[in-house]
N, C-alpha and C positions, 0 to 999 in steps of 0.2 A: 349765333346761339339762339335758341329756342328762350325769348324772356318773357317771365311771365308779367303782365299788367292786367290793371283791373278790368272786365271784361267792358265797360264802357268808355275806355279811355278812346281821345279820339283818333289818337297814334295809332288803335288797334287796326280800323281799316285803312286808314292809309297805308299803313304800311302791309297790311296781307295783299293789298292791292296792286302794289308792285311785287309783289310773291316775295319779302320778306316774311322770314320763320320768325312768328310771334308765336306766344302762347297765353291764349287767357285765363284769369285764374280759376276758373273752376274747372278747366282741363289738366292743370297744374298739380291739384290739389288732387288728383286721381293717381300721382309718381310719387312712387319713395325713391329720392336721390334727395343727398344734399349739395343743392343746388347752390353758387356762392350769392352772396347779400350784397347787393351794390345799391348806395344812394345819392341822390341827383340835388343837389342844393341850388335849385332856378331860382339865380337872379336878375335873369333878363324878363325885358319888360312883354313880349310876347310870350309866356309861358308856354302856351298852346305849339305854334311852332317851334321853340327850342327844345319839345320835347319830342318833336320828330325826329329833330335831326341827332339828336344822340340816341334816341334808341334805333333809329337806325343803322348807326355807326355800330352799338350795341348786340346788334343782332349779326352782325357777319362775324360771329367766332362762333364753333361748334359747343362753346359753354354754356351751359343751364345757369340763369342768374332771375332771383324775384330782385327787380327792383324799387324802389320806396322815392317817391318825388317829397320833398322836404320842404318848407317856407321856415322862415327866420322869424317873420312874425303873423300877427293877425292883421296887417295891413292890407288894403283892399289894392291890389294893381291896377294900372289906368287901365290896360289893354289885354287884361284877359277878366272873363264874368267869375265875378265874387261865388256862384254856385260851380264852377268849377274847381276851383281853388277848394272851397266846402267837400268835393266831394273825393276828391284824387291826391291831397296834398296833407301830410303831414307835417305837424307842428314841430318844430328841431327839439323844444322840450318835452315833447311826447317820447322821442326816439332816443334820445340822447344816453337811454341806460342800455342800449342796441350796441352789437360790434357791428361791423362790415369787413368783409370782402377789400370794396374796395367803393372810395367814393368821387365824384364828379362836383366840383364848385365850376359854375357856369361865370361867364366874362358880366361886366355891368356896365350901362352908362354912364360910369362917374371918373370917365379917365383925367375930368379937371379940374378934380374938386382933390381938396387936402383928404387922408383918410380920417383922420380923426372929425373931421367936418361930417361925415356922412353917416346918415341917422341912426342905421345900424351897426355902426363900426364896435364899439364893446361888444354886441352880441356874435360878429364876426372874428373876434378874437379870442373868445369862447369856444367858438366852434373849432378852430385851428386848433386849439389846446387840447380840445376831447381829439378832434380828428388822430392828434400823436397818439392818443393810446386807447382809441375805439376801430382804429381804421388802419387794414394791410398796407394799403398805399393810397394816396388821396391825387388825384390830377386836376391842376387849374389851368381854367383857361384865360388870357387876354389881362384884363381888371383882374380877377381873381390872383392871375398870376403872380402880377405886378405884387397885390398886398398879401398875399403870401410870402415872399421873395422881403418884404418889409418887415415881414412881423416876425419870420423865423428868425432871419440871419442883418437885420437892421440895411437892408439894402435901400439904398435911395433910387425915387427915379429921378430922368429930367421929364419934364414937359417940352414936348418938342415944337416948333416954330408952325408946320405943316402937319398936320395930321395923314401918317402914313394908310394910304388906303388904296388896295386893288392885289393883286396878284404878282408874286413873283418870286425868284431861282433861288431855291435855298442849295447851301453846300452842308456834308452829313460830316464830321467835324471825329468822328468817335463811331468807327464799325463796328469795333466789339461790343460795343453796350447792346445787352439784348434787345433795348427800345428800339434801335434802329437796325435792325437785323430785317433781310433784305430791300432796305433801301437802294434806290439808283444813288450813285454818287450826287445827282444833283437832281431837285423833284422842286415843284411849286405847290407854295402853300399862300394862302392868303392871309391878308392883315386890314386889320379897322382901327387903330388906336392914336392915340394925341402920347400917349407917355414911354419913355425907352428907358432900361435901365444900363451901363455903359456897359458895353460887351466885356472890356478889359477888368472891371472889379466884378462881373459874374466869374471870368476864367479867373481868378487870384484867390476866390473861395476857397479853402481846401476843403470844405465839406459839400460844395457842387461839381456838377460834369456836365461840360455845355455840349451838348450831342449836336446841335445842327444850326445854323448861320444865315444870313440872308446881307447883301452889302447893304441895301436900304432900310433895313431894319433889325440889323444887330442880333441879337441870340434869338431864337424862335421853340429852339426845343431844349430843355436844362432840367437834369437830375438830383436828385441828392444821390449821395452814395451809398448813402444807405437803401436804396431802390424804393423808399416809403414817401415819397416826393416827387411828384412830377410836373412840371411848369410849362408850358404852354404859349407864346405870345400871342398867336393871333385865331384863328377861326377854323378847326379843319371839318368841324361841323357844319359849317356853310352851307344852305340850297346854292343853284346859280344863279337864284335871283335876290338873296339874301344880300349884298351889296348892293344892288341896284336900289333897292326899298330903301335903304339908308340913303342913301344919296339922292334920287328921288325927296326924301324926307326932309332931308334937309336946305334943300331947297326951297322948297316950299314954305320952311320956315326963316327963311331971309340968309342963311348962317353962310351962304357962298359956298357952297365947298366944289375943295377943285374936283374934277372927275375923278374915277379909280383910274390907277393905272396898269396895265395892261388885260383888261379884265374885259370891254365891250369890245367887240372885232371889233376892227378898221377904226378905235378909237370913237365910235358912233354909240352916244348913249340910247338910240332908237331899235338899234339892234341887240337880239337877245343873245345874252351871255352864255358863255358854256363852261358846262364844269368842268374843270382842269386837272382839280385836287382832289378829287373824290378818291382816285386810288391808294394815295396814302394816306389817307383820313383812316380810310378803313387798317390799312396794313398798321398805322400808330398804334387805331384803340385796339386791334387782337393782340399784338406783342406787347401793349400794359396787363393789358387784359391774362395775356397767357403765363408773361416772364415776370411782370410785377406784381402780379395779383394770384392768379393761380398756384403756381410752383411754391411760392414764398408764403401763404396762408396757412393759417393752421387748422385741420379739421375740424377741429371745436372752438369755434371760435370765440372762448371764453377764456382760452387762454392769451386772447391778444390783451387781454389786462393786465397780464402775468409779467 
């Protein structure tokens, strides 16, 4: 889709430069449509990159969408500059009296920490709350996932022994759900996470639909039925070298961690990775995008208060 961001954002060239249709906003602002409202709530610690990669994924649907990049607070990030944040990022309490379309909560580093441990967690509980009655449908990714999945429906995770990390074969679980409408029976999606919530009490929810599976990592893609929910476990946002930089990282920082698995050819972390997933990354966000969000919205979006 044609989205519009601010004419400096740094997403704008990268991504014109691989001839994604972007639109900046002051060519935007020349079109009378209404166009849908979607907002990005970046919890990861690279701000700058995470917003490539979803308005990437963002841009391959024919739909017109301004999108709004959100922070939680006035917090300074380690890894993205405090004048950028200043200049592109809206405050969640600026917005908050806003509907949406449809909104995007990004994965976080805190898959081993207790939620209630984590500095912004009331403010994250907050926002889940306005989300049910500001927002058509909301999609989390990874982290997000997980404490959505806790906060709505008191879902526990475990902490897992291994932290599941690298590339691999999910099965589609539910073909009629619009979400997974032209999926292959089986497609690889990636995963970065220490936490799993038990596949067997997501399917015994009667108010979720677990659409798509993976044997090393349990549910990956899960509904509400109500189509206003969509859970996420692991990354389809991904660069192809977006695992490697973690892994990489964390080496460097003593933490051992085991390689991805099936992610560098020939198991060689010297050789460059390729992307795998990109295809259904993109096919996910247009069918939220088209079947949860579009069709299901309501013109005025003032009646999603209603």
């Amino acid at each position: 889709m044609p989205i519009k961001i601010p004419d400096q954002l740094p997403a704008l060239k990268v991504l014109n430069d691989e001839n994604i249709v972007v639109m900046s906003e002051s060519r935007a602002n020349t079109q009378d449509i209404r166009p849908m409202e979607i907002g990005i709530l970046n919890l990861m610690p690279n701000k700058i990159e995470t917003e490539i990669q979803l308005l990437r994924l963002l841009s391959n649907s024919p739909l017109q969408a301004n999108v709004d990049l959100i922070r939680i607070d006035m917090r300074a990030p380690k890894n993205t500059p405090s004048e950028h944040m200043d200049a592109f990022y809206r405050l969640f309490d600026d917005i908050k009296h806003k509907n949406y379309d449809g909104l995007i909560v990004t994965g976080a580093p805190l898959g081993l920490m207790e939620y209630e441990e984590v500095k912004y967690w009331d403010k994250m509980q907050e926002i889940m709350d306005w989300a049910r009655k500001h927002v058509q449908s909301t999609l989390y990714l990874c982290w997000a996932a997980h404490a959505s999945l806790y906060h709505y429906f008191g879902l526990q995770r475990d902490i897992r022994e291994n932290k599941i990390s690298g590339v691999f074969n999910h099965q589609v679980s539910d073909h009629l759900d619009p979400l997974t409408q032209g999926f292959n029976d089986e497609f690889v999606a990636i995963h970065s996470r220490y936490a799993q919530i038990p596949l067997e009490n997501l399917q015994a929810h009667p108010d979720l639909n677990v659409l798509a599976t993976c044997e090393e990592g349990g549910a990956y893609l899960i509904a509400s039925k109500d189509q206003r929910l969509v859970f996420i476990t692991g990354h389809p946002e991904y660069d192809a070298h977006t695992l490697d930089s973690e892994y990489k990282r964390d080496l460097d920082a003593g933490i051992n961690p085991e390689m991805p698995e099936n992610y560098y050819p020939n198991n060689d972390p010297n050789q460059t990775p390729k992307n795998r997933w990109r295809g259904h990354g993109n096919l996910l966000m247009c069918n939220w995008l088209n079947h949860y969000v579009y069709q299901a919205t309501p013109y005025d979006l003032s009646e999603l208060g209603k």
